[in-house]
N, C-alpha and C positions, 0 to 999 in steps of 0.2 A: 271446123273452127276450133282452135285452143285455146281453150279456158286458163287463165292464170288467175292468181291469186290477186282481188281487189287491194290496193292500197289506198288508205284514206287519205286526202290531201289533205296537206298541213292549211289549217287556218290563216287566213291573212297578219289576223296579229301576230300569230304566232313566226310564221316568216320573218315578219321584220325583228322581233324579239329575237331572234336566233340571229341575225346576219351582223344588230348592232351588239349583241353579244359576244360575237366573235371578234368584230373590231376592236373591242375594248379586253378580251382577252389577249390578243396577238398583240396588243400597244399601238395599232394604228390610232384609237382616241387612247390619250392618255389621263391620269388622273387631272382632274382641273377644265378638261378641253368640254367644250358647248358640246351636246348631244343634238342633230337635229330637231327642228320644234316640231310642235305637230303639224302648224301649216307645211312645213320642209315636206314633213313624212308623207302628209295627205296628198301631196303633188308628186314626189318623188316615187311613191309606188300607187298611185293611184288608188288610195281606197279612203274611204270617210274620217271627217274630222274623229268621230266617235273610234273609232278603227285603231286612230294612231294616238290617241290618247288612253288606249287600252293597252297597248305596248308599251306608253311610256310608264304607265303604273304597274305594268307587269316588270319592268324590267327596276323600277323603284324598290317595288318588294322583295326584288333578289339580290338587294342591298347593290346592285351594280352603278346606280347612276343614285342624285341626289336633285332635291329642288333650289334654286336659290331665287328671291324677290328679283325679278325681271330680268336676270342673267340667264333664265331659264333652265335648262336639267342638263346637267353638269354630269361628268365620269366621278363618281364617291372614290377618294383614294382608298387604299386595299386593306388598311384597317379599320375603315367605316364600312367596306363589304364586309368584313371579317365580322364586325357586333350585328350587322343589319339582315344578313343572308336567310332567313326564316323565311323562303319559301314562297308561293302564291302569296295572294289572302284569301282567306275562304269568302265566299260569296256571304254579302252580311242577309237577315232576315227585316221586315218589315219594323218589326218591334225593335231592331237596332239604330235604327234611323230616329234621327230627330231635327226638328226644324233646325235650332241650332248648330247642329251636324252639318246638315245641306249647305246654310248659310256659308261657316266657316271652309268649308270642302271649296266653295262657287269663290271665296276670298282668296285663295289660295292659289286654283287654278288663275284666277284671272291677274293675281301677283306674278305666277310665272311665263303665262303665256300671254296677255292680253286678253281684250272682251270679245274679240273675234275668236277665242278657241271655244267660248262659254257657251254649253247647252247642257240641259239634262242628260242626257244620253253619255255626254264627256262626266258630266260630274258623278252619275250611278254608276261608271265605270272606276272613276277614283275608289268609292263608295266599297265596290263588290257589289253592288246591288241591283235589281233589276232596275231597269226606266222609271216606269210605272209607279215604285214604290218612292219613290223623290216626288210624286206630285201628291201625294195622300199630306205634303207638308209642305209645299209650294204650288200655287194654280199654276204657272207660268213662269218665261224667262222675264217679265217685266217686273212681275213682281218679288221674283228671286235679286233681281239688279237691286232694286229700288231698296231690299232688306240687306244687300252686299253693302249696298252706300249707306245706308243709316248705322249698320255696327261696326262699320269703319269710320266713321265722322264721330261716333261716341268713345273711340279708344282713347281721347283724348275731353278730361272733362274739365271743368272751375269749381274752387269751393266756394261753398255757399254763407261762410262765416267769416270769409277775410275781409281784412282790414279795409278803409275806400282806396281807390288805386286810382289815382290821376288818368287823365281821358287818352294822353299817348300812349303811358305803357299799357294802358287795358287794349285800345287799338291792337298796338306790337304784339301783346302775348297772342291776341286770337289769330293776326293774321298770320303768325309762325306756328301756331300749334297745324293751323289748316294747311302749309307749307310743309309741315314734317310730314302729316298724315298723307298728302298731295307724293312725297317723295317716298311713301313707306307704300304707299298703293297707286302705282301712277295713273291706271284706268279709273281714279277717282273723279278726276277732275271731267271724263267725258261721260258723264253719268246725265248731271244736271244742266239744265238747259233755261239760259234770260227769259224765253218765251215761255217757256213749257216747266217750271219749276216742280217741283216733287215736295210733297209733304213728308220734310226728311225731319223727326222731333230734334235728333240731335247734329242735324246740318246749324238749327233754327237755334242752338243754345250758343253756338258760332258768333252767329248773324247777334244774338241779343247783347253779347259782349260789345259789340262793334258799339250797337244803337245805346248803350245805357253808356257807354264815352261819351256819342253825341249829345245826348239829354241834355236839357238845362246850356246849350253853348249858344242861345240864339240863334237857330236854326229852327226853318219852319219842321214839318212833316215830313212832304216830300222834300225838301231837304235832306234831311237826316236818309232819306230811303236811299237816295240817288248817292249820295256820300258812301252807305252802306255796301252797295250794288257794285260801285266803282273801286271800293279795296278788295271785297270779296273778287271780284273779273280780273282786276288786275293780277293778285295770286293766281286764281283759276289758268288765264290763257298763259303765264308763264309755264307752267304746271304742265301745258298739255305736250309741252315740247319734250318732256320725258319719255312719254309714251309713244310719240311720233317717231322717236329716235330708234325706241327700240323696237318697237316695229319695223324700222328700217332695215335695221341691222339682223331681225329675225326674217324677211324676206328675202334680202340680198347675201348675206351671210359676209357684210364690208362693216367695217369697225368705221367709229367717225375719224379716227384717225387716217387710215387707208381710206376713205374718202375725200377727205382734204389732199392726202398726197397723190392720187387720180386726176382731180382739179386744178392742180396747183399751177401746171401750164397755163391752162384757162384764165385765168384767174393774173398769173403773172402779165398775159397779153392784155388782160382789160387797165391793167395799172400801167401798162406801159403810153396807152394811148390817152387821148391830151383832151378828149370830151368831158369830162369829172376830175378835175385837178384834185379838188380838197380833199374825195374820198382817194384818189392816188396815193396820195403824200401822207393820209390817215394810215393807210395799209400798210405802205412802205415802212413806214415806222412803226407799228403795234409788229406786223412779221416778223423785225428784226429786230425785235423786243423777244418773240419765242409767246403769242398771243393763245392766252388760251380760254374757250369759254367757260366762265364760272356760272350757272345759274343762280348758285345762292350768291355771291355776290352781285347779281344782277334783280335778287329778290331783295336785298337787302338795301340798295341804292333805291330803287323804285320806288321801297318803303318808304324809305326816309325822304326822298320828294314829296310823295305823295300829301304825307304826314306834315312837312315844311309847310307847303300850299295853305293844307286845311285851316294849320294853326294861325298862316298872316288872316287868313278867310276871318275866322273867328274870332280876331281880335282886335278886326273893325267892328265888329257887331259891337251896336250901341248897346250900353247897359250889361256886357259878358265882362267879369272882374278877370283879374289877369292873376290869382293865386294857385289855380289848379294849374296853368301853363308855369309858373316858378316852380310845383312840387313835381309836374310833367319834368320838366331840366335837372332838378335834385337826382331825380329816381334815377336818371339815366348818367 
């Protein structure tokens, strides 16, 4: 039998790192073009979420690709490899790690990928770090989530010396600051649960904005809660459609655009038929209009309904004066 010389097999990350290396060398991805995600990669070469999110920060640090908020990892045009190309990263030590490392690291990932790519495993690989050393500052993934949603819900704060603020604009500011923060991290909004709520401090500084508008307007308790619940949900399930989206679009690798124009047959035969007139004759016209969905104008109507309601609400209430809704009208 002859003996030849052992060759080591290349490591699985390492595989992929070199194949999507080449692609983005040769300009098959060009600069700007989506890099598969890690669910892509995880299915496409069959190896663990942990695996292909070891590639993608392998190939991060060789300044080749770039991270963007829910666009996911992107080709870095050739003068951002050119300042970024500094090689591996060296494996960090335990003492480099810190709670708020991990945290920020787990906000990040889950900015780019969604909350289905989030484990320890993906994040100590971001890291350089081993597994292991991520739980010496986190028990678990529940309570890594629960600390993602609390310093994302406080990016956004109130001071504590301003002026009084009429009970609509204090509504409007919290429900859009929670809107932005909803749009800046779209996995935010599937964190918290009506049933199963989370003792989030700075979810709750949110929430008190809301309730110190209601105070004093002639509303009971539960009142005010049930009022509270239903502007906070209302943002929330708008919200969720961000991340539904991009998940879609990170499974399928179809834009919502190229999704509508898939459909559009579909879609034109159901207008053509004569069982729902009014929505027929809606479509027909918003389509040749050139219809497009706006979420924030769809947050921003909802509001102002909502907000409309509350205030006829409140101004039946016996004995509620009607000056804060005049300085409500000024402000705006």
């Amino acid at each position: 039998m002859q003996r030849g010389v052992a060759v080591a097999e290349e490591p699985p990350f390492q595989r992929i790192v070199t194949e999507l290396g080449r692609r983005i060398r040769d300009g098959e991805l060009a600069p700007g073009d989506r890099v598969p995600s890690t669910r892509r990669i995880a299915r496409e070469w069959g190896v663990a979420m942990a695996t292909a999110t070891k590639a993608l920060t392998t190939l991060r640090h060789l300044g080749l690709v770039r991270t963007e908020p829910r666009s996911g990892t992107i080709v870095a045009d050739r003068a951002d490899r050119a300042d970024r190309a500094d090689g591996p990263a060296v494996r960090g030590t335990p003492r480099d790690l810190t709670r708020e490392r991990v945290v920020r690291t787990a906000i990040e990932l889950a900015d780019a990928e969604g909350l289905d790519a989030l484990s320890m495993r993906a994040i100590a690989a971001r890291l350089g770090a081993a597994t292991m050393s991520t739980y010496r500052h986190v028990a678990d993934k529940d309570e890594l989530t629960a600390l993602m949603a609390d310093a994302a819900y406080g990016e956004i704060g109130y001071p504590e010396d301003e002026e009084p603020l009429a009970w609509r604009p204090r509504i409007e500011r919290a429900a859009r600051a929670l809107w932005t923060l909803y749009r800046r991290h779209p996995w935010l909004p599937h964190v918290d649960s009506l049933f199963r709520p989370l003792p989030l401090p700075n979810l709750l500084a949110h929430d008190e904005q809301i309730l110190r508008a209601l105070d004093g307007r002639g509303l009971t308790a539960e009142e005010m809660l049930h009022h509270s619940i239903l502007i906070y949900t209302q943002v929330q399930s708008l919200a969720m459609q961000l991340e539904r989206e991009a998940q879609a679009q990170s499974t399928s690798g179809i834009s919502g655009e190229e999704w509508v124009a898939r459909t559009s047959p579909a879609m034109a035969a159901l207008m053509a038929e004569e069982r729902h007139p009014v929505w027929s004759r809606m479509m027909a016209v918003v389509t040749a209009d050139g219809f497009d969905l706006d979420l924030d104008a769809l947050f921003e109507l909802g509001l102002r309904t909502t907000l409309d309601g509350l205030e006829a609400r409140m101004a039946a209430q016996p004995g509620v004066g009607r000056d804060d809704d005049l300085a409500a009208r000024v402000d705006r």
